[in-house]
N, C-alpha and C positions, 0 to 999 in steps of 0.2 A: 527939583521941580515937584515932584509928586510927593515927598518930604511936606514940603512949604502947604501943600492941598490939604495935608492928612492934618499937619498941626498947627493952620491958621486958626487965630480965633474966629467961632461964625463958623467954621466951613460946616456945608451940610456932608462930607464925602465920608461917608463909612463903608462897612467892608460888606460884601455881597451875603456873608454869611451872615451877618445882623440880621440885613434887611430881608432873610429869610425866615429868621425866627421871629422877628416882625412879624410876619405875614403868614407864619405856622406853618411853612413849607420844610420839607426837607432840606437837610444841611448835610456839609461831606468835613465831620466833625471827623469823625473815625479817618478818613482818608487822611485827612490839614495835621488836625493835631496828636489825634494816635496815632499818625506814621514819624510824625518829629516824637511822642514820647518814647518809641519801641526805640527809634535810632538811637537816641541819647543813651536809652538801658542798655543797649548792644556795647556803646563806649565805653559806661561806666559814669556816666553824665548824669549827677543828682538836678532831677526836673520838679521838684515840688510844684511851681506855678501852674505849668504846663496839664501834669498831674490833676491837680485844682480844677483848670478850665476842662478838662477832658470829660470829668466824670461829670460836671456839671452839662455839657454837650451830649453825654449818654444820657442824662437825666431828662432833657428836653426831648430826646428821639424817642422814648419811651414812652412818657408821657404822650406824645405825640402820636407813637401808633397805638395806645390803646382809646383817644378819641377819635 
């Protein structure tokens, strides 16, 4: 069900973190996905993507507290 939401075509349903960078709010980038990048290191789980979106979600928190 919520499957079919995320990847119907048309759907307006994105995820709450967009729609806070949207909106220039705070995001719990470090929590979502620097806690799946650390677990993955901890395995031994090469995370490239993960990695990628990470630093780009520091880059936005950053930017974001210094305006």
């Amino acid at each position: 069900m919520v499957r079919n939401v995320a990847t119907e075509t048309g759907s307006n349903a994105t995820a709450s973190m967009f729609r806070d960078i949207q909106g220039g709010g705070m995001i719990e980038g470090e929590h979502i996905v620097g806690d799946l990048v650390r677990r993955a290191r901890s395995l031994g789980v090469a995370t490239p993507l993960l990695r990628v979106a990470n630093v780009h979600l520091q880059a936005y928190e950053a930017e974001r507290k210094k305006g």
